[in-house]
N, C-alpha and C positions, 0 to 999 in steps of 0.2 A: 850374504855379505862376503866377500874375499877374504880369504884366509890367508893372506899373505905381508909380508915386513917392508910396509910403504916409508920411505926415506924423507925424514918431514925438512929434511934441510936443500935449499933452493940457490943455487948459484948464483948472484946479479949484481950488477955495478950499483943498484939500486939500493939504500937503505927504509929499510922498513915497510916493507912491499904488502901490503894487503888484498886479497883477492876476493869478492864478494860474488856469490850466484845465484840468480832466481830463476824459476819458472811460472810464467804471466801465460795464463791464461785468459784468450780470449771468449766474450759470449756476446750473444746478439746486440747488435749496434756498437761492436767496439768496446762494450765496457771488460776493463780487465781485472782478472781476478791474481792478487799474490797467492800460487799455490804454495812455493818457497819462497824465502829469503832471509837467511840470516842476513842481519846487517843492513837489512831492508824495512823501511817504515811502512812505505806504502807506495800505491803505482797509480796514478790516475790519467784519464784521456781528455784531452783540452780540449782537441779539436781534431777532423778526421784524419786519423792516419799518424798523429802528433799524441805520444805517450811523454810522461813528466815521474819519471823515479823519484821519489826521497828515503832521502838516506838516515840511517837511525844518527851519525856521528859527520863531521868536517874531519877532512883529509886534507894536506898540506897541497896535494895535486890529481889529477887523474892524469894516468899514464896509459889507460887505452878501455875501450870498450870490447866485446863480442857478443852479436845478439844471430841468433840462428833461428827461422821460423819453419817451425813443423806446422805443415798443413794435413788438413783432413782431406781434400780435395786430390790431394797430389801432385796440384798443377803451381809452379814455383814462379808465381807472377810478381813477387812484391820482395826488396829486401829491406834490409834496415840502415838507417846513417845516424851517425851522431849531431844532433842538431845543437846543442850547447850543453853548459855542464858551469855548474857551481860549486863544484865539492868544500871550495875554502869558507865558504859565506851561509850560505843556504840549503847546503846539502841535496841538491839534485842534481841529474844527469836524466837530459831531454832527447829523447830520441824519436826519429822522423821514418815512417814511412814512404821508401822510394823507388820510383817504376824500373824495369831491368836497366834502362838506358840512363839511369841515376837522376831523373828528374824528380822532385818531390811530390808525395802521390796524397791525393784526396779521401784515399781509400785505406778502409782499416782492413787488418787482416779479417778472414772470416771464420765464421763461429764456431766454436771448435778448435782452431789455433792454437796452437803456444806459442811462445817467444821464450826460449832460453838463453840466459842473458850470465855474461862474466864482463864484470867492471876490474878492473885493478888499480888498486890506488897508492899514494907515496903517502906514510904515515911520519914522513919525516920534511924537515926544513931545506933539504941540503940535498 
C-alpha cells in the first residue's frame, strides 16, 4: 500500500461528486463476475456484448462513465460505449460492447477479461 499523504479534497464546479469502481470479470460465455465494487449491487449480461450495472443507491445524475478492457489475448478488438443509464430511477448503468469502428458488437469480451470500470455520479439536485 503507499505510504504517502493523498489529498481527499477534489476541485469541481460539481456538487457532491461521487465516484464508484469495479472490476468485472469476464468467464465463459460472457458471464460476468463483480470481483469489486463498492457501491455496486451487481452486474449482469442481457444479451451479447450488452452488460446492465446496478447500483446499490439513486444518484440525482450520471456525469460520465470509464470502462477500460484488459484482455488476456492481447489483441484490442472491442471497446465499451455507454448504452443507457438510469441512476435517478432504477439504478443502472447499461453498457454495450462496440467494434473499433464504433458499431455495436454482438460479441462479448473473452474469457479471461476484465472490464475496469469508474462511473461518476452527482449526488446532488443542482
Amino acid at each position: 500500500m503507499a505510504s504517502r499523504l493523498f489529498n481527499q479534497e477534489s476541485l469541481t464546479y460539481e456538487l457532491a461528486v461521487v465516484k464508484l469502481y469495479a472490476v468485472i470479470s469476464i468467464g465463459a460465455t460472457g458471464a460476468p463476475t463483480l470481483s469489486r465494487g463498492k457501491g455496486i449491487t451487481s452486474v449482469s449480461r442481457t444479451s451479447a456484448g450488452l452488460y446492465v450495472i446496478n447500483l446499490d443507491d439513486t444518484y440525482a445524475a450520471l456525469l460520465g462513465t470509464s470502462v477500460i478492457v484488459l484482455t488476456t489475448s492481447g489483441a484490442v478488438d472491442l471497446e465499451v460505449g455507454l448504452l443507457s443509464e438510469t441512476v435517478a430511477t432504477t439504478k443502472t448503468v447499461n453498457i454495450q460492447m462496440v467494434d473499433l469502428d464504433g458499431t455495436p458488437s454482438l460479441q462479448d469480451p473473452a474469457d479471461g477479461d476484465k472490464l475496469y470500470v469508474e462511473i461518476t455520479l452527482s449526488n446532488s439536485g443542482q
